[in-house]
C-alpha positions as semicolon CSV with decimal commas, in nm:
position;residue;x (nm);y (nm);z (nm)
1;X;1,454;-1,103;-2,106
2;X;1,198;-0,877;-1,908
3;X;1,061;-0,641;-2,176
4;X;0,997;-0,300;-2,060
5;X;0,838;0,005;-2,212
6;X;0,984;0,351;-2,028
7;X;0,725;0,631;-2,154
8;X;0,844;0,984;-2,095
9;X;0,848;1,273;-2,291
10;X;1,129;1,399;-2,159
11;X;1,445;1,252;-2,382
12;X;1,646;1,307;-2,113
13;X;1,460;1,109;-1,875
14;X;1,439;0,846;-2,151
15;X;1,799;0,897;-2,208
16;X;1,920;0,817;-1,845
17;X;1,645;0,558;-1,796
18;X;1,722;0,318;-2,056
19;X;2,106;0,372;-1,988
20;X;2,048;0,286;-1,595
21;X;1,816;-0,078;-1,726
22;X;2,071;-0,169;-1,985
23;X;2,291;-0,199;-1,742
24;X;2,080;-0,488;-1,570
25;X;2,199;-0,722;-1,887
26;X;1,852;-0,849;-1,907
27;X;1,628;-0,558;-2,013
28;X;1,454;-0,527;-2,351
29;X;1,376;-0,155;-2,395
30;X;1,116;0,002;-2,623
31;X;1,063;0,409;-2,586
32;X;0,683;0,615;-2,580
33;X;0,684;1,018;-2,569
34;X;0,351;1,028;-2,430
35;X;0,009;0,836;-2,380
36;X;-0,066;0,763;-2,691
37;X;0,244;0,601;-2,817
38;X;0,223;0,429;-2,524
39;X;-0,106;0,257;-2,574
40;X;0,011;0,174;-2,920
41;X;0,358;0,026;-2,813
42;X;0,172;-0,213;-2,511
43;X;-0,048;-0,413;-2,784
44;X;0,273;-0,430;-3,025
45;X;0,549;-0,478;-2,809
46;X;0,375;-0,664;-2,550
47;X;0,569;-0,543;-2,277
48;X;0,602;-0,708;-1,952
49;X;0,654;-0,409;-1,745
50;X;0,566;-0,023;-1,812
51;X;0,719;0,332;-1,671
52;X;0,445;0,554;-1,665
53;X;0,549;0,945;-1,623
54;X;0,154;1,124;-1,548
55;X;0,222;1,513;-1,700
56;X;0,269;1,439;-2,069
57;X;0,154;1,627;-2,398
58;X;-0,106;1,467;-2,654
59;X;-0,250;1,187;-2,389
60;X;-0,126;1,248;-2,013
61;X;-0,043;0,900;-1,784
62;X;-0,346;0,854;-1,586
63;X;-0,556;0,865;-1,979
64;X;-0,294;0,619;-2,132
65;X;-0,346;0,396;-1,820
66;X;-0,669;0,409;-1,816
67;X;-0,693;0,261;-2,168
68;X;-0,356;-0,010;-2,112
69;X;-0,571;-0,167;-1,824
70;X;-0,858;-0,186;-2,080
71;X;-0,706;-0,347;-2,376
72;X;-0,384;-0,539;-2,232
73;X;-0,353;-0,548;-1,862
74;X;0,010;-0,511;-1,794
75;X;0,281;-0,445;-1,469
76;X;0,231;-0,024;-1,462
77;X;0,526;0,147;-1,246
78;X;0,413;0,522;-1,203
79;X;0,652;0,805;-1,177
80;X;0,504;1,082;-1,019
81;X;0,657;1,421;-0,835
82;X;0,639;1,446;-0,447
83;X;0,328;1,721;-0,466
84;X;0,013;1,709;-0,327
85;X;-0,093;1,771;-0,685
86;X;0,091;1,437;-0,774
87;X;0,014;1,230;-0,503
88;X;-0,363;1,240;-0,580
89;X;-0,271;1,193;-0,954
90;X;-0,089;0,881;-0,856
91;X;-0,342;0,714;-0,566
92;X;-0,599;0,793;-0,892
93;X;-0,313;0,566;-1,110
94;X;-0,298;0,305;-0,803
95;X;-0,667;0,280;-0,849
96;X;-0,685;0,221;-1,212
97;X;-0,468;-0,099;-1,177
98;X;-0,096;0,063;-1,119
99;X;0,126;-0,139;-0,930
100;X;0,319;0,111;-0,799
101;X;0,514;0,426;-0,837
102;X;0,809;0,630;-0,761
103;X;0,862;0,921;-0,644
104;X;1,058;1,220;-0,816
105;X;1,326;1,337;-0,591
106;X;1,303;1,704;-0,593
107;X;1,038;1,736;-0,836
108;X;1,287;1,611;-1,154
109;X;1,424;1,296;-1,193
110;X;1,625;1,356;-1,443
111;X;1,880;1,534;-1,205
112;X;1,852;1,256;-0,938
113;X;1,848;0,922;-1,118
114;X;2,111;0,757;-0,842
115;X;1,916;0,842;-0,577
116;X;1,586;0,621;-0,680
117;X;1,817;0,372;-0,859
118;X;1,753;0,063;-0,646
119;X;1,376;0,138;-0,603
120;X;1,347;0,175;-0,937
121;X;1,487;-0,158;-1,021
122;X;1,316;-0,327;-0,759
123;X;0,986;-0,204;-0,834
124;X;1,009;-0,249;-1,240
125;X;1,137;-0,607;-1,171
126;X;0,833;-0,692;-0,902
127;X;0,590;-0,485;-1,129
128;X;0,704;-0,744;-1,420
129;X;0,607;-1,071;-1,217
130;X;0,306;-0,926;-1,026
131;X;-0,037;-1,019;-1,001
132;X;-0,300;-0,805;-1,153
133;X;-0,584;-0,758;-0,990
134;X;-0,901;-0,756;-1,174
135;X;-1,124;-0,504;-1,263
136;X;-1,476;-0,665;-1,158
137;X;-1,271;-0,637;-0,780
138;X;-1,277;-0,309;-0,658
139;X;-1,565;-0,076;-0,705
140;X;-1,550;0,268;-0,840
141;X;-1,395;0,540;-0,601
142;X;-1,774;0,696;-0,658
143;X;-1,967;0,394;-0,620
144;X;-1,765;0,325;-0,278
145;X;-1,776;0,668;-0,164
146;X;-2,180;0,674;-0,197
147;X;-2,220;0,303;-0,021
148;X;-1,993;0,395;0,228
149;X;-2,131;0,734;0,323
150;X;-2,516;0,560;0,344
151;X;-2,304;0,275;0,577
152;X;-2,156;0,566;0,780
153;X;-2,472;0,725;0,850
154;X;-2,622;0,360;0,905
155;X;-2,387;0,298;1,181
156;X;-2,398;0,630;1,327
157;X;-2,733;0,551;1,487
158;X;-2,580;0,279;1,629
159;X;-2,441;0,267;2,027
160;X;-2,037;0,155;1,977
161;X;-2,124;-0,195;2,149
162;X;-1,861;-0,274;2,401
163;X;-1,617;-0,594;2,198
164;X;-1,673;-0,926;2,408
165;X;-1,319;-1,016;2,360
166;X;-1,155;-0,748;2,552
167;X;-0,946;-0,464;2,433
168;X;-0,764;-0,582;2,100
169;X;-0,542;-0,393;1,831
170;X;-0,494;-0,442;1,482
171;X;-0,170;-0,419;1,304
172;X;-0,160;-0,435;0,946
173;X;0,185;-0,442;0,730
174;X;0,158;-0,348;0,352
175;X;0,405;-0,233;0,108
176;X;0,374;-0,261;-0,307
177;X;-0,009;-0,271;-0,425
178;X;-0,096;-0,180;-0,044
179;X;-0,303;0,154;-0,140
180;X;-0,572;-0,009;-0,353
181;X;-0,589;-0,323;-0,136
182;X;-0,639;-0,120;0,168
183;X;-0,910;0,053;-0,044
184;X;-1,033;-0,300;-0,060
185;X;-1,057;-0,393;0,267
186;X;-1,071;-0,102;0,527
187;X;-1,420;-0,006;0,350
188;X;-1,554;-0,310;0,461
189;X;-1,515;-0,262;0,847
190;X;-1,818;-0,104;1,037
191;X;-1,848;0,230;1,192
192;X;-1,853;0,062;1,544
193;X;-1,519;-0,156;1,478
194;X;-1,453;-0,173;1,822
195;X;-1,057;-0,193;1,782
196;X;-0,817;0,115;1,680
197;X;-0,591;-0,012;1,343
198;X;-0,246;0,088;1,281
199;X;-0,162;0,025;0,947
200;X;0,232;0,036;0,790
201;X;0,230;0,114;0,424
202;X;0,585;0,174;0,300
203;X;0,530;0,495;0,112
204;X;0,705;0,853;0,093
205;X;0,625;1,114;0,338
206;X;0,450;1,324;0,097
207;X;0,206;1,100;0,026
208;X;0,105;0,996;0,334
209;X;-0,142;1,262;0,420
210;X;-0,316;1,253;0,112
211;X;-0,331;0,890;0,125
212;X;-0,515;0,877;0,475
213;X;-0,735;1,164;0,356
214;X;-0,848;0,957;0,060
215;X;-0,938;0,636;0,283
216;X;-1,137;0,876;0,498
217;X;-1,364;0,984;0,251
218;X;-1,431;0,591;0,164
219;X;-1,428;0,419;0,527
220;X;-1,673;0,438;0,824
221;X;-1,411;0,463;1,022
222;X;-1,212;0,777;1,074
223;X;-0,820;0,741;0,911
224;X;-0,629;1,008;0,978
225;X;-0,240;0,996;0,917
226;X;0,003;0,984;1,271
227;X;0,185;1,314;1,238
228;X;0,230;1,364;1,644
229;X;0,163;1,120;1,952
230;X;-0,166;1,044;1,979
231;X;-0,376;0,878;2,231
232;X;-0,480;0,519;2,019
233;X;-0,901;0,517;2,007
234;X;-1,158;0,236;1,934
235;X;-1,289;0,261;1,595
236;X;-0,997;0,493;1,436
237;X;-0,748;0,429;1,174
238;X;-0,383;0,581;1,189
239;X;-0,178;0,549;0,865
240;X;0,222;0,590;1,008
241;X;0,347;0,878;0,846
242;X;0,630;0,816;0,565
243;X;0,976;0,920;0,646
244;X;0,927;0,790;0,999
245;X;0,867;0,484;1,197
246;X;0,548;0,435;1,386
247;X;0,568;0,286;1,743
248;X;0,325;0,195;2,014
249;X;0,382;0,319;2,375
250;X;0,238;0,316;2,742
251;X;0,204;0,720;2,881
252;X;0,081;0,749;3,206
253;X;-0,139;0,454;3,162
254;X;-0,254;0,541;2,775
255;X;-0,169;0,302;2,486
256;X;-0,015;0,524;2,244
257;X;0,122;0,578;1,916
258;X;0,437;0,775;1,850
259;X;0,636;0,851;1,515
260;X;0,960;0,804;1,508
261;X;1,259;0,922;1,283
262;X;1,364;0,627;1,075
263;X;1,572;0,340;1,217
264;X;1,860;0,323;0,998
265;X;1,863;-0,084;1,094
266;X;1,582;-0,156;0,885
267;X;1,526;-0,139;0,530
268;X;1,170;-0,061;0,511
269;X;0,949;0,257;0,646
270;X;0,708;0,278;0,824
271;X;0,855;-0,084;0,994
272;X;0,676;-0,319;1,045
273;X;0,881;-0,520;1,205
274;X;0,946;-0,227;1,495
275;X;0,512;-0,145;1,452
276;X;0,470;-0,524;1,574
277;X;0,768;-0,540;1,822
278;X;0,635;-0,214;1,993
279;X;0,320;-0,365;2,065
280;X;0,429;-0,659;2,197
281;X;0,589;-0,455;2,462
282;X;0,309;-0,238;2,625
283;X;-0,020;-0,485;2,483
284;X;-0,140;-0,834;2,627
285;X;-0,057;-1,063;2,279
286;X;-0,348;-1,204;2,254
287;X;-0,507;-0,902;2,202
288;X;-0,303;-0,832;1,896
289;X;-0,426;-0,889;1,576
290;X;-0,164;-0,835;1,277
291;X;-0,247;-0,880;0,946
292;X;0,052;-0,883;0,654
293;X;-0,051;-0,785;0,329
294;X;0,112;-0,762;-0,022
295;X;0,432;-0,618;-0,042
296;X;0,753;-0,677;-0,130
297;X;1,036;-0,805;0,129
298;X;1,023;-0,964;0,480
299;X;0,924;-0,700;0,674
300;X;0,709;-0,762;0,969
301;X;0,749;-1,153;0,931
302;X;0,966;-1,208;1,230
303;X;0,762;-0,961;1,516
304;X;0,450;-1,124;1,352
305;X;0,531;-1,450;1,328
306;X;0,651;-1,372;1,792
307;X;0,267;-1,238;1,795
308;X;0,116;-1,566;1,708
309;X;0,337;-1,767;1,909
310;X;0,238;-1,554;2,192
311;X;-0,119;-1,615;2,184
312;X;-0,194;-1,362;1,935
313;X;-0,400;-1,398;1,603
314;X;-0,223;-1,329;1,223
315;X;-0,394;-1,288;0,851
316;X;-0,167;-1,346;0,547
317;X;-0,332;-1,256;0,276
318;X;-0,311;-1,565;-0,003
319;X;-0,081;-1,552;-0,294
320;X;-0,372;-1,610;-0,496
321;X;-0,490;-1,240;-0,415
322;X;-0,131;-1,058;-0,367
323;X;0,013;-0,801;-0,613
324;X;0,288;-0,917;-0,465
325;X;0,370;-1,245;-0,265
326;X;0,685;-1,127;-0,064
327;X;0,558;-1,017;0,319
328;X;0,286;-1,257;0,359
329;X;0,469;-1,493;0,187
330;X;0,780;-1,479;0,449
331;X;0,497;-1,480;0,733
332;X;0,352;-1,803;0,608
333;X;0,700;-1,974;0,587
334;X;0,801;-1,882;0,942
335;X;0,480;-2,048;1,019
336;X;0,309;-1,694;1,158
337;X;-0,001;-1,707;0,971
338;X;-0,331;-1,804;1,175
339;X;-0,521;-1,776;0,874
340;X;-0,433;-1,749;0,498
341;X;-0,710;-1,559;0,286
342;X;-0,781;-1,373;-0,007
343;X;-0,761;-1,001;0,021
344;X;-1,176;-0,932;-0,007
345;X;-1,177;-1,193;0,264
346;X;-0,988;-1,014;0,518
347;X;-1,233;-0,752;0,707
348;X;-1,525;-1,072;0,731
349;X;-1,251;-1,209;0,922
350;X;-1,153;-0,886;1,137
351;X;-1,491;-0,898;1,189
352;X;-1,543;-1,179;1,348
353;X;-1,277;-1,169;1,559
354;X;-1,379;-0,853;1,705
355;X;-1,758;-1,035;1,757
356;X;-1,944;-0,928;1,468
């Protein structure tokens, strides 16, 4: 039995929540009204998996998690509202050890329980088996923010050296844990990266924007979210806008990237799978680098796996590092990996593949 701990203090939402896992036949459910109870319940029920609402009375979601991650590191599933306000309350929650979250249709979800059903599940039941990164791992958002900004202005002096491997693009897949690993890794690549990155992280529309402004403020390199074709630079990050597929295309001689409305054919979004098949059709392959990264699925595996075989290079990040070993998993099976590493190994090896 997977035992779960729904904290919410509305009854309602308890109400419909517990009524939806019962229904899985192999759910043992325990109730918190806020942040407090919650904290309480983790060290006496032991819970395998949390839902985590953020806006409660007494001790709000971000507080409570805060002080789980402390005492008894456990699987945290956040439920947040598709705000602005809420998106940077749950990147914060990502950050303090969250797995990942869901997103409140309409503000409530109380009045739209069907329509996050199967994410729900899927999420709670990967958030129950996942891999917990530890705290000693990542630095604090502050900490990274002031190295970062002295790297930035470091690098700034610098002349953008031309690469001496040719013109090259990174791809990088990412779906469950994704935000803080990217937060990991993306940090760690210099101002004068020679190659532009397109990274895929399954995640809502909403918080898209406020995701790519958060990297910004942390990476020498600019990241700015792909909200309108755009003409693909050296050195720049584009995070494909959620709620739409993000492709690469030739324009009058210009490698760009384009989003697209979602392709009903695949499951996940952004794709990765279309992101990697895209390039392969207006870039040489061996100047492709893709990386996957943890997530949960087989997205990406199979136009990843073609990049490899085609003279292009692939990371997988290790299971030994991934929240969850699904993508890079698949990738490794299918024999696409080049190279199998931990997460906080990734951007030494981006790195050197673009001659640094």
């Amino acid at each position: 039995m997977i035992r779960l701990l729904i904290v919410d203090d509305s009854a309602l939402m308890r109400r419909q929540l517990t009524t939806l896992f019962e229904a899985e036949g192999d759910f043992d459910i325990r109730h918190a009204r806020n942040g407090r109870e919650a904290v309480e319940l983790n060290r006496e029920f032991e819970p395998h998996v949390i839902s985590l609402d953020i806006n409660m009375p007494d001790m709000d979601g971000l507080t409570a998690l805060s002080l789980i991650m402390a005492q008894r590191p456990v699987g945290v599933v956040m439920v947040s509202s598709l705000t602005e306000k809420g998106a940077l309350a749950t990147f914060e929650a990502l950050h303090l050890g969250a797995i990942d979250y869901v997103a409140k249709p309409g503000g409530t979800i109380s009045l739209s329980i069907d329509v996050i059903k199967d994410d729900l599940i899927s999420k709670i039941r990967a958030a129950s088996r996942a891999r917990l990164k530890g705290k000693t791992s990542v630095k604090t958002l502050s900490e990274r923010m002031r190295d970062d900004r002295a790297r930035t202005i470091s690098n700034a002096k610098k002349m953008r050296p031309k690469s001496q491997h040719g013109d090259g693009l990174v791809l990088i897949g990412v779906s469950t844990g994704g935000p803080r690993t990217l937060e990991e890794i993306l940090p760690q690549l210099p101002a004068d990266f020679p190659w532009p990155i397109l990274v895929a992280q399954h995640m809502p529309a909403a918080f898209t924007k406020s995701f790519a402004d958060r990297l910004n403020n942390v990476c020498p390199l600019r990241v700015s979210e792909l909200s309108q074709p755009t003409v693909i630079e050296p050195g720049h990050i584009y995070i494909g806008k959620g709620g739409a597929d993000m492709l690469v295309a030739n324009r009058v001689g210009r490698l760009m990237a384009i989003p697209k409305p979602e392709n009903t054919d695949f499951l996940w979004h952004p794709s990765v799978e279309l992101l990697g098949r895209s390039a392969l059709e207006h870039v040489n392959p061996e100047a492709i680098i893709g990386v996957m990264l943890t997530g949960m699925g087989y997205d990406g595996a199979d136009a990843f796996s073609e990049i490899k075989s085609r003279g292009g290079k692939t990371i997988a990040e290790s299971e030994e590092s991934a929240v969850v070993f699904g993508m890079p998993a698949e990738l490794i099976e299918r024999k696409g990996a080049s190279v199998i590493c931990t997460s906080d190994k990734v951007a030494s090896q981006l790195n050197r593949w673009a001659g640094f």
